[in-house]
mmCIF file of the N, C-alpha and C atoms, coordinates in Angstrom:
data_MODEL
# 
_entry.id   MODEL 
# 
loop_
_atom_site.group_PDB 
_atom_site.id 
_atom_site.type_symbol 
_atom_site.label_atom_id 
_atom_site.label_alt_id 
_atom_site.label_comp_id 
_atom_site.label_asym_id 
_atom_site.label_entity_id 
_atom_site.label_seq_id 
_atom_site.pdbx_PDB_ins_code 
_atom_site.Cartn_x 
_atom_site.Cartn_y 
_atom_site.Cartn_z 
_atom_site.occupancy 
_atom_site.B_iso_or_equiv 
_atom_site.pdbx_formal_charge 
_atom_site.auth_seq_id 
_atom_site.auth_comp_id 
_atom_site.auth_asym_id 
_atom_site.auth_atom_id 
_atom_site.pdbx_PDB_model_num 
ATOM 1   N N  . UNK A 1 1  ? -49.519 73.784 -67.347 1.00 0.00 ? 1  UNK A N  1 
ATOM 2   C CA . UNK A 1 1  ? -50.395 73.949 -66.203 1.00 0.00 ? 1  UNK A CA 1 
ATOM 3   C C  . UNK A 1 1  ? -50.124 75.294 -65.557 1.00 0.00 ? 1  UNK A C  1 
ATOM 4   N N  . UNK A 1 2  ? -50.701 76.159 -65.248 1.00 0.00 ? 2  UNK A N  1 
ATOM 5   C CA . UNK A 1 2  ? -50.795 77.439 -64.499 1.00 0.00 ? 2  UNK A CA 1 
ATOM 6   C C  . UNK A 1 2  ? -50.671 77.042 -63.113 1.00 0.00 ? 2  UNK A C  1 
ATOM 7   N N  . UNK A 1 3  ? -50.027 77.193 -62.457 1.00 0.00 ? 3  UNK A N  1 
ATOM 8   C CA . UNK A 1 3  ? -49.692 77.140 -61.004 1.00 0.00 ? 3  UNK A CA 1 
ATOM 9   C C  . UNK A 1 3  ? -50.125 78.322 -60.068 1.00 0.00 ? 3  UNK A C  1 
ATOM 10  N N  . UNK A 1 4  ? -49.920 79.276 -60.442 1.00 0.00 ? 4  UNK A N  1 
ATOM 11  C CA . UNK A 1 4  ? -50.244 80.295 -59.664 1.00 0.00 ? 4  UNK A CA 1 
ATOM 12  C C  . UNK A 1 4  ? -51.386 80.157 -59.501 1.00 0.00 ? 4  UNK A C  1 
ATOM 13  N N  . UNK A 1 5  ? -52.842 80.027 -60.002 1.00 0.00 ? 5  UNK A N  1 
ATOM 14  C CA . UNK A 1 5  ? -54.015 80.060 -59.411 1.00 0.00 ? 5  UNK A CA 1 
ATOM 15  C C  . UNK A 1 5  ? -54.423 78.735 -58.161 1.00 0.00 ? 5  UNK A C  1 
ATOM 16  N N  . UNK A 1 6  ? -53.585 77.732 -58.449 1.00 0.00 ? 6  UNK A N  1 
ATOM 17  C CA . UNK A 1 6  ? -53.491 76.523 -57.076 1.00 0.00 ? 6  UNK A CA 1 
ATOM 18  C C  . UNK A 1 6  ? -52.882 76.820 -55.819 1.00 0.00 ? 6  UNK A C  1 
ATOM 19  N N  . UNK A 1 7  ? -51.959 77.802 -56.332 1.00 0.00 ? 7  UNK A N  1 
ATOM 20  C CA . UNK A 1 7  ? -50.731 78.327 -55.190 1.00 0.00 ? 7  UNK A CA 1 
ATOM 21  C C  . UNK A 1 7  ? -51.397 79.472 -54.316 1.00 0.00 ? 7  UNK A C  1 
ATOM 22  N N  . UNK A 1 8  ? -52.270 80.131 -55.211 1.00 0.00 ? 8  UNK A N  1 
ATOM 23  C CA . UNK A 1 8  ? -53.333 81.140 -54.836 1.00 0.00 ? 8  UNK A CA 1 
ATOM 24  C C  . UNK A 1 8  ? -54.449 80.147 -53.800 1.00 0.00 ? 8  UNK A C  1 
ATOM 25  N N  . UNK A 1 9  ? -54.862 79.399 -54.648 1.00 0.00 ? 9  UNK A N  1 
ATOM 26  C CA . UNK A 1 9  ? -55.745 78.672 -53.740 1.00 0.00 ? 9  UNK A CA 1 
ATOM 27  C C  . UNK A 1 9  ? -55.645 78.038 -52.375 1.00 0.00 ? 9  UNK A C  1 
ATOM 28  N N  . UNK A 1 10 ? -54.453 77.389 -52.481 1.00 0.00 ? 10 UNK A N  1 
ATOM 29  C CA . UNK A 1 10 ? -53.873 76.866 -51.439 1.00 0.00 ? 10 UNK A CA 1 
ATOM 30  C C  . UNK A 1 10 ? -53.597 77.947 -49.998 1.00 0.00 ? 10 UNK A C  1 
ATOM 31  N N  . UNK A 1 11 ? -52.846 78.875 -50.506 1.00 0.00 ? 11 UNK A N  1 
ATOM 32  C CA . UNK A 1 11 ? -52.491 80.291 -49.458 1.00 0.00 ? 11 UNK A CA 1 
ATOM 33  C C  . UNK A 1 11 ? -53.972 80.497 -48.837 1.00 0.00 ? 11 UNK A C  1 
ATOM 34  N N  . UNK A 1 12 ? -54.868 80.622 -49.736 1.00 0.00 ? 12 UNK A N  1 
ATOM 35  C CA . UNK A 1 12 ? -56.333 81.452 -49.282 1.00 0.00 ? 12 UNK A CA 1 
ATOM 36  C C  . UNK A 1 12 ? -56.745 79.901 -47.944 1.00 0.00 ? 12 UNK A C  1 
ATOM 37  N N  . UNK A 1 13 ? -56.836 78.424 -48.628 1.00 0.00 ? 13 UNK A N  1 
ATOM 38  C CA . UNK A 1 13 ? -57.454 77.794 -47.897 1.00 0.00 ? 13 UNK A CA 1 
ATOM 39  C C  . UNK A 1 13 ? -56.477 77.757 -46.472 1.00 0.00 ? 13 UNK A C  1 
ATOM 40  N N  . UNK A 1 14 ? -55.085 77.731 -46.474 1.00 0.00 ? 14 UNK A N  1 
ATOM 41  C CA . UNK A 1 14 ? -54.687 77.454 -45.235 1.00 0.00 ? 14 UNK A CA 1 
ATOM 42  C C  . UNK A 1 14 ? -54.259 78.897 -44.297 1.00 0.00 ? 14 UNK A C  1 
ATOM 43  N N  . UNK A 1 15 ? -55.018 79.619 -44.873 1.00 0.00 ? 15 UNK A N  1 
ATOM 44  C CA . UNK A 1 15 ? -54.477 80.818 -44.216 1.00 0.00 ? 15 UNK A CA 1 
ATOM 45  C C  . UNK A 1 15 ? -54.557 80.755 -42.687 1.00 0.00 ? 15 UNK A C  1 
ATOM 46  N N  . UNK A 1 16 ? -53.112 81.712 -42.248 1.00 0.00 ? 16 UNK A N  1 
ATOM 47  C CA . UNK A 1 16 ? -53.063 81.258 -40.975 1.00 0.00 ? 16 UNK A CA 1 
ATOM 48  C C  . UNK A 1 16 ? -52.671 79.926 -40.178 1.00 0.00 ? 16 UNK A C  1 
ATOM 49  N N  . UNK A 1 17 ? -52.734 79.204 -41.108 1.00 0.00 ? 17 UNK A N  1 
ATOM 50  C CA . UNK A 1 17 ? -52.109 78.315 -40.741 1.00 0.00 ? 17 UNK A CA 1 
ATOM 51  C C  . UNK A 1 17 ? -50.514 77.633 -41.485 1.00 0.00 ? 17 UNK A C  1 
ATOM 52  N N  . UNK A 1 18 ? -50.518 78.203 -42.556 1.00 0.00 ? 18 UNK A N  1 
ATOM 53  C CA . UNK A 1 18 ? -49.169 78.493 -43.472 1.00 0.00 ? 18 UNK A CA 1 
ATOM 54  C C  . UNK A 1 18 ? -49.011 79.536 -43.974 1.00 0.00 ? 18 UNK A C  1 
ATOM 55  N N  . UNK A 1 19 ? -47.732 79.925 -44.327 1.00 0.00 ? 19 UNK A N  1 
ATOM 56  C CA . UNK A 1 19 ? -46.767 81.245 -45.063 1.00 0.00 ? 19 UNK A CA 1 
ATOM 57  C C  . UNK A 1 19 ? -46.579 80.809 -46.217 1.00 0.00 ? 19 UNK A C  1 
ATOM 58  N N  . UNK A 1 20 ? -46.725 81.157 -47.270 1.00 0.00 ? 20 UNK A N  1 
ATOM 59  C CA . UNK A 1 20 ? -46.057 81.035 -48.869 1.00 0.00 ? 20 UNK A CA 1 
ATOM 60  C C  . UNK A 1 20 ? -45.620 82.420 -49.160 1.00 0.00 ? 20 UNK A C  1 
ATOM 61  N N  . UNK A 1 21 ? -44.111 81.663 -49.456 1.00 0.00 ? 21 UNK A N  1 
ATOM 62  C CA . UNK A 1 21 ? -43.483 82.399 -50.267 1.00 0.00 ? 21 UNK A CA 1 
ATOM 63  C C  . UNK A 1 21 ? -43.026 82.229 -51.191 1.00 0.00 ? 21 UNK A C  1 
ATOM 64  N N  . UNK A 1 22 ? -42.996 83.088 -52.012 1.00 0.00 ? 22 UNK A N  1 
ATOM 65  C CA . UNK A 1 22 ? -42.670 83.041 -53.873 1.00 0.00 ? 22 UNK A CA 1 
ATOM 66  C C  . UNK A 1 22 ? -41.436 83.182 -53.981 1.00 0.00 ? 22 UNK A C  1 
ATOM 67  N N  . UNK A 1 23 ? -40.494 82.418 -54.447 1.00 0.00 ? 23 UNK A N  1 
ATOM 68  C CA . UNK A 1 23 ? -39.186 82.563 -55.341 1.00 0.00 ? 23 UNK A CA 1 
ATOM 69  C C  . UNK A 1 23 ? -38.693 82.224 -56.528 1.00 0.00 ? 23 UNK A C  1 
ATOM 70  N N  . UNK A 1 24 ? -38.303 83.761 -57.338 1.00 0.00 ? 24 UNK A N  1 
ATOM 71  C CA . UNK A 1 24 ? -37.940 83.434 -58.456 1.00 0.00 ? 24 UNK A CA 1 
ATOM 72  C C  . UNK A 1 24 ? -36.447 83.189 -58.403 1.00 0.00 ? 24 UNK A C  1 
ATOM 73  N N  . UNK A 1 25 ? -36.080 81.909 -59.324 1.00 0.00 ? 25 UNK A N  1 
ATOM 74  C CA . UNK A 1 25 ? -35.235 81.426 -59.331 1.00 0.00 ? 25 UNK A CA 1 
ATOM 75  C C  . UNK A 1 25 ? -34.451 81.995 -60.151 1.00 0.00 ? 25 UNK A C  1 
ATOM 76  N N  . UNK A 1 26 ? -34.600 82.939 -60.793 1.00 0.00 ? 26 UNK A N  1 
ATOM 77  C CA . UNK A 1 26 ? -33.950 84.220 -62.240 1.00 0.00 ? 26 UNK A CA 1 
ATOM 78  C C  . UNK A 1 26 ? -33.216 84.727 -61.660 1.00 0.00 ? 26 UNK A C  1 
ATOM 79  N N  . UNK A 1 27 ? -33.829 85.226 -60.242 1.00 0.00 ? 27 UNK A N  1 
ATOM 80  C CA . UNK A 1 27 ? -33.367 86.547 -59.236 1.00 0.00 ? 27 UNK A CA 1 
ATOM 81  C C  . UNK A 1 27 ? -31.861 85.992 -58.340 1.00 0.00 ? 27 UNK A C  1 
ATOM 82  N N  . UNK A 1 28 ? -30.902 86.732 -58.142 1.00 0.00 ? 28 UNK A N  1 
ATOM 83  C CA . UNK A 1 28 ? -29.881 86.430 -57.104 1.00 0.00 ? 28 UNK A CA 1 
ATOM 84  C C  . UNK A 1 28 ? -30.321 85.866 -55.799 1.00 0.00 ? 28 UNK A C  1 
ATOM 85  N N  . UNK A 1 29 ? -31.126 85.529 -55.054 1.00 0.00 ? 29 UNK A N  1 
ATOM 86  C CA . UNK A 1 29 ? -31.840 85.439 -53.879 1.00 0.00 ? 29 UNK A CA 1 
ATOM 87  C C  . UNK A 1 29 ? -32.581 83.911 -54.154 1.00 0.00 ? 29 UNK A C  1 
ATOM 88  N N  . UNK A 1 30 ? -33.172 84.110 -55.087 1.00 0.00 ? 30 UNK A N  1 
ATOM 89  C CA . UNK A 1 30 ? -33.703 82.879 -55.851 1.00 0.00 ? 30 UNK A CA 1 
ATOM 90  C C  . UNK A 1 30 ? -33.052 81.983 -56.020 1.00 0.00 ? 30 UNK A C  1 
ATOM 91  N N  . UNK A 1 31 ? -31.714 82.366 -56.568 1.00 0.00 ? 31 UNK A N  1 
ATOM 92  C CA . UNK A 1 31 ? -30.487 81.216 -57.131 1.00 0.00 ? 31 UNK A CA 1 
ATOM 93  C C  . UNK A 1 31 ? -29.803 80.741 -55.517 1.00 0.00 ? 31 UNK A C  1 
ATOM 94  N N  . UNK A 1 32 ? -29.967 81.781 -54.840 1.00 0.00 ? 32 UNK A N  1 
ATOM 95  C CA . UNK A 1 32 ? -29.591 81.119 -53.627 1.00 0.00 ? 32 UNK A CA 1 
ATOM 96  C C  . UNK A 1 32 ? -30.134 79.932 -52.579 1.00 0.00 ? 32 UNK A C  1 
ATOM 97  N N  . UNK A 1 33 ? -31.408 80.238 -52.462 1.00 0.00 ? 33 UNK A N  1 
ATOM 98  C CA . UNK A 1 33 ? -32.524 79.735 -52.323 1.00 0.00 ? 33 UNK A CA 1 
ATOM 99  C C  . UNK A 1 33 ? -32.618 78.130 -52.652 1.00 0.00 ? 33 UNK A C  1 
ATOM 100 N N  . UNK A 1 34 ? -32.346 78.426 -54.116 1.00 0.00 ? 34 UNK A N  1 
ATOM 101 C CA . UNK A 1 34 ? -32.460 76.774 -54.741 1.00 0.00 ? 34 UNK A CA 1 
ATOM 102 C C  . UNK A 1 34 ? -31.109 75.818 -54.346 1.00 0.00 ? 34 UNK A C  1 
ATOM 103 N N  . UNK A 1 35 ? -29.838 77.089 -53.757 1.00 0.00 ? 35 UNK A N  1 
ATOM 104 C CA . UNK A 1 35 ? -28.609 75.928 -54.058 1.00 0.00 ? 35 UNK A CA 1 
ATOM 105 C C  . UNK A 1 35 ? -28.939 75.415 -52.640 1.00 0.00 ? 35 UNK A C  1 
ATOM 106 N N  . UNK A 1 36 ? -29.421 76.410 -51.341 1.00 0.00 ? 36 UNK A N  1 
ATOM 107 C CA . UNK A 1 36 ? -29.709 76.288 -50.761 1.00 0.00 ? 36 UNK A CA 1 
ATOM 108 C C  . UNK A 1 36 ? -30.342 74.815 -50.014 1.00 0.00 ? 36 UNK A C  1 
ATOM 109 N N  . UNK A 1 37 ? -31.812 74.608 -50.935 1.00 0.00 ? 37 UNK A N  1 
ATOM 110 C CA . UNK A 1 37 ? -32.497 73.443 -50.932 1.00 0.00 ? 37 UNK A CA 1 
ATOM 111 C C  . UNK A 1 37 ? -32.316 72.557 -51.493 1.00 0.00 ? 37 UNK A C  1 
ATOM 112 N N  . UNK A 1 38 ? -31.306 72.464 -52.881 1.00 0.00 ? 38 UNK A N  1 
ATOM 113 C CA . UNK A 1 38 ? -31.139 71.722 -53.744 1.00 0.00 ? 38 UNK A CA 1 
ATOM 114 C C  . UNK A 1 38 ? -32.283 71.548 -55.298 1.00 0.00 ? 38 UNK A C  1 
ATOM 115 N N  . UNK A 1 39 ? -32.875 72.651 -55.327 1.00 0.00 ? 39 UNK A N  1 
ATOM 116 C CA . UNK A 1 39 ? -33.599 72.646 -56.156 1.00 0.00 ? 39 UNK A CA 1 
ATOM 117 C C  . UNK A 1 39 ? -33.321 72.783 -57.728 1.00 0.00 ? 39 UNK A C  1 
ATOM 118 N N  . UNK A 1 40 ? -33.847 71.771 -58.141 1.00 0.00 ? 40 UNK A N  1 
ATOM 119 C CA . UNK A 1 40 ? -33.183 71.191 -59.583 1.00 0.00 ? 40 UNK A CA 1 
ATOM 120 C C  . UNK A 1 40 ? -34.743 71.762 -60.671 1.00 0.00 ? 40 UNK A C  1 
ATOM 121 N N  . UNK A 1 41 ? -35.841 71.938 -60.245 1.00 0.00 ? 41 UNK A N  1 
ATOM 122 C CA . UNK A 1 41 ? -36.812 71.967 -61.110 1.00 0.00 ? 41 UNK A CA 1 
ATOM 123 C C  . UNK A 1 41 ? -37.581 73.010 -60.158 1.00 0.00 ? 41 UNK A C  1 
ATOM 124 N N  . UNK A 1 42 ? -38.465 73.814 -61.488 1.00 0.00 ? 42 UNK A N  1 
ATOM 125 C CA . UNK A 1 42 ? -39.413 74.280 -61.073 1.00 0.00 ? 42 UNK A CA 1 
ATOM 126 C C  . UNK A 1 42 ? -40.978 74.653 -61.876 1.00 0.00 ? 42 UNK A C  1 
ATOM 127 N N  . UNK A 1 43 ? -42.146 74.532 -61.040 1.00 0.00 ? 43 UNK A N  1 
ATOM 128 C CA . UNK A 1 43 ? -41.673 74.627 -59.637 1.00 0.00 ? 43 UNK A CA 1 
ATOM 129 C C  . UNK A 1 43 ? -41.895 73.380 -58.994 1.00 0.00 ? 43 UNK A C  1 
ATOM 130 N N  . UNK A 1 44 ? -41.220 73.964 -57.576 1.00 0.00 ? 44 UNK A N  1 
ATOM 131 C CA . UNK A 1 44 ? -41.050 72.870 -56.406 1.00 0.00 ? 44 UNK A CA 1 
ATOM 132 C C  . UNK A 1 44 ? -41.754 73.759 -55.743 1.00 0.00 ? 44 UNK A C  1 
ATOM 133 N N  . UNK A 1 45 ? -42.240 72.594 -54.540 1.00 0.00 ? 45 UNK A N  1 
ATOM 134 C CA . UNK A 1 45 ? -43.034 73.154 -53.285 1.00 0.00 ? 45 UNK A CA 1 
ATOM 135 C C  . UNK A 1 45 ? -42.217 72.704 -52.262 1.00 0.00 ? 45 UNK A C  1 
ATOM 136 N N  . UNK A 1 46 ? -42.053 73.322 -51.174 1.00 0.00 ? 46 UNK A N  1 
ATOM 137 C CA . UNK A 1 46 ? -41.464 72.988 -50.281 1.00 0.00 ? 46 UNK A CA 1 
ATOM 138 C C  . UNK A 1 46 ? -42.349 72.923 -48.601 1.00 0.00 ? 46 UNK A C  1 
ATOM 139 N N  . UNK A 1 47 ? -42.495 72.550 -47.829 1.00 0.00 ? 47 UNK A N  1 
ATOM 140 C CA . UNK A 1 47 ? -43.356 72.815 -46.423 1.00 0.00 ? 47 UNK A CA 1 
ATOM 141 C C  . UNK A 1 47 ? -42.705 72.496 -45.283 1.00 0.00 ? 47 UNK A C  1 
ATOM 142 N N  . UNK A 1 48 ? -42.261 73.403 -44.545 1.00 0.00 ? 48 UNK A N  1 
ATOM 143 C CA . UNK A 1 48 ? -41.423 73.358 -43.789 1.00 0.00 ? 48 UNK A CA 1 
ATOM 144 C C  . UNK A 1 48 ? -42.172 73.296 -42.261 1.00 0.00 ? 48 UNK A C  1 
ATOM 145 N N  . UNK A 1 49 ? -41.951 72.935 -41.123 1.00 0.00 ? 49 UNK A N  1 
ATOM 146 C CA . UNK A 1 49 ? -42.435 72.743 -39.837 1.00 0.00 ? 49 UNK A CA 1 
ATOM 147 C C  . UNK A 1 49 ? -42.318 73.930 -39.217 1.00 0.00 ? 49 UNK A C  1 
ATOM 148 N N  . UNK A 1 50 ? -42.267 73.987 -37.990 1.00 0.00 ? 50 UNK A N  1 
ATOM 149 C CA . UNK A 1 50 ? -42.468 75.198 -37.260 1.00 0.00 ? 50 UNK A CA 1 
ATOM 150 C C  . UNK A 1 50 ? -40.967 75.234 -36.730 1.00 0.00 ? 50 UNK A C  1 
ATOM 151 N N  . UNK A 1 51 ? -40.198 74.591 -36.863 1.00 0.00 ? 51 UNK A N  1 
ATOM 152 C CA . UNK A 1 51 ? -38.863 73.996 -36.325 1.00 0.00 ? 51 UNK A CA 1 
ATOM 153 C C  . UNK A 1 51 ? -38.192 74.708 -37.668 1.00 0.00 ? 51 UNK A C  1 
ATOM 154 N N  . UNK A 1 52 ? -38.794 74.706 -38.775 1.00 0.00 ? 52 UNK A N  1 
ATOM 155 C CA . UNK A 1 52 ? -37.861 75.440 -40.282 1.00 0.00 ? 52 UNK A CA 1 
ATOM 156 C C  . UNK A 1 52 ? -37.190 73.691 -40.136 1.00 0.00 ? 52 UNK A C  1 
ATOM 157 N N  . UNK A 1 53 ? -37.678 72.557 -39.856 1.00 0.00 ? 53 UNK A N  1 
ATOM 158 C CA . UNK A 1 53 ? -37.270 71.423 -40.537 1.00 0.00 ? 53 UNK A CA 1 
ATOM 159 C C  . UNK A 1 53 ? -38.537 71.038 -42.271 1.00 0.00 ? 53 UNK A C  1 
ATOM 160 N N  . UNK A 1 54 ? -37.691 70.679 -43.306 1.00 0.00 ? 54 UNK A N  1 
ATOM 161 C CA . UNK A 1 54 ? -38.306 70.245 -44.213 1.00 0.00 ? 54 UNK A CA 1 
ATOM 162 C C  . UNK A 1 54 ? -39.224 69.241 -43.441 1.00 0.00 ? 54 UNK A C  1 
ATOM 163 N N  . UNK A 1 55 ? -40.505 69.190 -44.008 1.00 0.00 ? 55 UNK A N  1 
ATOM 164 C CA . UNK A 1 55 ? -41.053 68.087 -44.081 1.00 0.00 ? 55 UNK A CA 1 
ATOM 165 C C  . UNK A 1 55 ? -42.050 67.185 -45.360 1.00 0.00 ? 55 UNK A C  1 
ATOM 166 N N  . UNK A 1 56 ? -42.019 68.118 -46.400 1.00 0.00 ? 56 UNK A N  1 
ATOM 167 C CA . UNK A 1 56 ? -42.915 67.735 -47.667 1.00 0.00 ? 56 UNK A CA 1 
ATOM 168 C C  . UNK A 1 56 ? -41.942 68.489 -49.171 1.00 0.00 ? 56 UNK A C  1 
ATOM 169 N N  . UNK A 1 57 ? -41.915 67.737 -49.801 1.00 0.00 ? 57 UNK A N  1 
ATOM 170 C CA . UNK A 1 57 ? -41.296 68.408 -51.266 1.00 0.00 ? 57 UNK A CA 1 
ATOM 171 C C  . UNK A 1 57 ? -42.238 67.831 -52.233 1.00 0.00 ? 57 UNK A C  1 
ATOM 172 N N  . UNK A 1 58 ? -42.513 68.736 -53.076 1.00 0.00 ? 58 UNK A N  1 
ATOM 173 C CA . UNK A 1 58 ? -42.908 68.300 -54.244 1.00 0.00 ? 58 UNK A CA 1 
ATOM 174 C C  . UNK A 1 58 ? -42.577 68.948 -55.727 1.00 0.00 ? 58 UNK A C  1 
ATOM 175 N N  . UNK A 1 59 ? -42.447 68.141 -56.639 1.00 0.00 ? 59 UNK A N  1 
ATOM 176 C CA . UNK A 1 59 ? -41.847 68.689 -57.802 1.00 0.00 ? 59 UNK A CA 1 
ATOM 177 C C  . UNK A 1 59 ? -43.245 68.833 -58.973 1.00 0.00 ? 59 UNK A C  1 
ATOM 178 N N  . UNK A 1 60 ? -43.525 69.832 -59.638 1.00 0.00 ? 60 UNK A N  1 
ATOM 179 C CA . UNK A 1 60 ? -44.181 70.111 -60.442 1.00 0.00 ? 60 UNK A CA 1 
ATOM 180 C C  . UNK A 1 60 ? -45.834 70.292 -60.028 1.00 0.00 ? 60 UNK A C  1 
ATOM 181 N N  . UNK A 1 61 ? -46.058 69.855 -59.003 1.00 0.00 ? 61 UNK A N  1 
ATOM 182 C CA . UNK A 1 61 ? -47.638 69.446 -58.530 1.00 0.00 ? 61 UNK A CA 1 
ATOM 183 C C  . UNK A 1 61 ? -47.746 69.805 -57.066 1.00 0.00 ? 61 UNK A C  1 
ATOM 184 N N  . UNK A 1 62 ? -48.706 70.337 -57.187 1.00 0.00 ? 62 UNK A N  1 
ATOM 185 C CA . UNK A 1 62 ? -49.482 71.107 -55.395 1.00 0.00 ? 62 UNK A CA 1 
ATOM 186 C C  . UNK A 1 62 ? -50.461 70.718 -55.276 1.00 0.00 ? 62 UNK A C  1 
ATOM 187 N N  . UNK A 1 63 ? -50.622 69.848 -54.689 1.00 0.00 ? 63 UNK A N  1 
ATOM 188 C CA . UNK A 1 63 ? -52.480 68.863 -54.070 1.00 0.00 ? 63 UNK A CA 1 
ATOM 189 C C  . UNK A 1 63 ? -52.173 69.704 -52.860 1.00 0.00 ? 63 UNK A C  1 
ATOM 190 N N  . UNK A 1 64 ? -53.295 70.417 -52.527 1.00 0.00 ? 64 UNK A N  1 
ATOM 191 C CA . UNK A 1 64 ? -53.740 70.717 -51.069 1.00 0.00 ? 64 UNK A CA 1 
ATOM 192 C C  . UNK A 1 64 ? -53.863 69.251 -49.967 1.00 0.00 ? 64 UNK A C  1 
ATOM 193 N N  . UNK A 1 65 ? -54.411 68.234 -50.410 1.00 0.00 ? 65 UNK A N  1 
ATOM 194 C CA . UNK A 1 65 ? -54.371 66.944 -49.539 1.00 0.00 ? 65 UNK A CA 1 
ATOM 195 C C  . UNK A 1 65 ? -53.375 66.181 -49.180 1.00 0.00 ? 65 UNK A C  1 
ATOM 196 N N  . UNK A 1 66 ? -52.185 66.918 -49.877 1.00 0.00 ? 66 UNK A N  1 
ATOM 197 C CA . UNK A 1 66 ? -51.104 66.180 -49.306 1.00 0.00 ? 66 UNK A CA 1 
ATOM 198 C C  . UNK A 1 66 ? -50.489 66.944 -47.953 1.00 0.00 ? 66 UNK A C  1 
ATOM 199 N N  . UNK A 1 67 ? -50.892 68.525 -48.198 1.00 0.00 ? 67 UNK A N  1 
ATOM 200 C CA . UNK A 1 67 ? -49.807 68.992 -47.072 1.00 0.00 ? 67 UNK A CA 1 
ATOM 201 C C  . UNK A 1 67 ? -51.035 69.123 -45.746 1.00 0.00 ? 67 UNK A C  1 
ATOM 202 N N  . UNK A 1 68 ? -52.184 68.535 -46.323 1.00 0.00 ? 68 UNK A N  1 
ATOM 203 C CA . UNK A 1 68 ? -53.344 68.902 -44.964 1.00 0.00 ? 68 UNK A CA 1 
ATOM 204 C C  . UNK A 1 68 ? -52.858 68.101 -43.784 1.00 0.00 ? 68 UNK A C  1 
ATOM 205 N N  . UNK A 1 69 ? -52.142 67.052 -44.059 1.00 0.00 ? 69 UNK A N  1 
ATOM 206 C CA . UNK A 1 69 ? -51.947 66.173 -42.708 1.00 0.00 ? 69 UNK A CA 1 
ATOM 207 C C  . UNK A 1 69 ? -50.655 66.813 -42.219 1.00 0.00 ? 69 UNK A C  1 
ATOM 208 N N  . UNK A 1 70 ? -49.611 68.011 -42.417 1.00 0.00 ? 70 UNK A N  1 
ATOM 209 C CA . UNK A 1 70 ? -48.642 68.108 -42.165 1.00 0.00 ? 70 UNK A CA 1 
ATOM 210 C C  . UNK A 1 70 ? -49.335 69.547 -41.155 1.00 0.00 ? 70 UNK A C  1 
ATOM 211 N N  . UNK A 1 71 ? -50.633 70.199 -41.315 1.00 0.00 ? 71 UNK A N  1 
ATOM 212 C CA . UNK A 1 71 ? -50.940 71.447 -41.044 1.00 0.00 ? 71 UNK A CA 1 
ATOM 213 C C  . UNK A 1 71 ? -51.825 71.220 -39.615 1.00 0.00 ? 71 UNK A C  1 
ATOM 214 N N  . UNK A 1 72 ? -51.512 71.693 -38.300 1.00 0.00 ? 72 UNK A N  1 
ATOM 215 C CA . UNK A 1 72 ? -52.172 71.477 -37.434 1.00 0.00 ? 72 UNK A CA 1 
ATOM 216 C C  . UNK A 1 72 ? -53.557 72.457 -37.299 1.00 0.00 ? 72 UNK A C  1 
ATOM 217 N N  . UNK A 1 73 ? -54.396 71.603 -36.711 1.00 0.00 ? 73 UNK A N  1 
ATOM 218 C CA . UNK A 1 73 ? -55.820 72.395 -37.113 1.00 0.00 ? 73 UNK A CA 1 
ATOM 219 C C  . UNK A 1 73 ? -56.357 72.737 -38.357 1.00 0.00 ? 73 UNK A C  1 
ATOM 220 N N  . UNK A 1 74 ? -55.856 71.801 -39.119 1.00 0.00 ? 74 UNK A N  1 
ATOM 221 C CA . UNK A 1 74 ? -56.718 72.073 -40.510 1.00 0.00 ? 74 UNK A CA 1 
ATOM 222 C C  . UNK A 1 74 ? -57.338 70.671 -40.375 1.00 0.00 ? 74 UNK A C  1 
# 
């Protein structure tokens, strides 16, 4: 499955109302990142609150309808 064009999609529909950011997990920053969150697979999605508390993970799959109820004013 190609991810990047959903991940694309997703950024465009909630713009402004969420930040995505890309991490490669190859990279030193990346590896941090994951020990960080605990990230075992990728990719993962992560959606964090305005607080930087987790509130949504997902492993392998990005439905826009799952994180719409987490996004205010969408």
């Amino acid at each position: 499955m190609a991810v990047r064009p959903v991940v694309d999609a997703v950024e465009r529909e909630f713009a402004g109302a969420l930040k995505v950011i890309r991490v490669n997990v190859q990279e030193p920053v990346g590896r941090q990142v994951a020990a960080t969150y605990g990230l075992e697979f990728t990719p993962t999605f992560l959606l964090f609150d305005s607080e930087g508390r987790q509130v949504w993970r997902s492993v392998y799959r990005l439905d826009p309808a799952e994180i719409r109820p987490y996004l205010s004013g969408s």
